[in-house]
N, C-alpha and C positions, 0 to 999 in steps of 0.2 A: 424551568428555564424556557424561556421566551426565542424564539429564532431568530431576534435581533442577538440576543446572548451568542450564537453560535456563528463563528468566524468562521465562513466558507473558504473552503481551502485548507486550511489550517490542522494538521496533527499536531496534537501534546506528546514526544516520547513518553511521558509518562502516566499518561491515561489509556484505561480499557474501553474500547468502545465495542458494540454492537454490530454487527452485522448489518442494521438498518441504519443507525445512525453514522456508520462510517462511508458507506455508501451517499449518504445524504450529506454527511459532511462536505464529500470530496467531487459530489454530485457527479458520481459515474452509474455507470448502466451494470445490472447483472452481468452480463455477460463479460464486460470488464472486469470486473471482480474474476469472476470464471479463471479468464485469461491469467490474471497475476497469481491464482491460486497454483492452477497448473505450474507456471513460469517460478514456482518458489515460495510465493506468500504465505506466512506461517498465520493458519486461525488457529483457535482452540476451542472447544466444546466443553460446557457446562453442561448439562441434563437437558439436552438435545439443544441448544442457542450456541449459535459461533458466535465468537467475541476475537480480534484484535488488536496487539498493543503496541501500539503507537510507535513506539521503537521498532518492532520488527518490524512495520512501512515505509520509519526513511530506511534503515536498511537493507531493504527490498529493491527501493528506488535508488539508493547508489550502489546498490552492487548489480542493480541492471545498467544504471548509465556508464561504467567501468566495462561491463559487460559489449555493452554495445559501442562501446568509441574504439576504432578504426586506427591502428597502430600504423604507422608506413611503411611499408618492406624495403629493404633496401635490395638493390638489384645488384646481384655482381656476373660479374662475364667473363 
């Protein structure tokens, strides 16, 4: 695969990616990753390689954006 083949940005739910390649896919930093691991992000380990899957990052990403939207309280008095 050529990285004209590989659509930046772009998760497959249904693909496993790599640790390197998912990074690179989504062109974020270590430490971003870090962040989302802590915050939830499910990897899994093969014989020592994190890998990924694609589903559990949009789900990641909308149960943070559900997470973080701001409900309005109502006031009563």
């Amino acid at each position: 695969m050529t990285t004209t083949d590989v659509a930046q940005g772009v998760i497959n739910p249904h693909e496993l990616y790599t640790l390197r390649a998912f990074k690179r896919r989504l062109g974020i930093s270590d430490s971003t990753l870090r962040a989302a691991r802590r915050a939830g992000l499910k990897v899994s380990y093969l014989h020592k390689q994190g890998f990924i899957l694609g589903s559990d990052w949009i789900e990641y990403v909308l149960s943070s954006s559900r997470s973080s939207s701001v409900e309005p309280t109502s006031v009563t008095e």
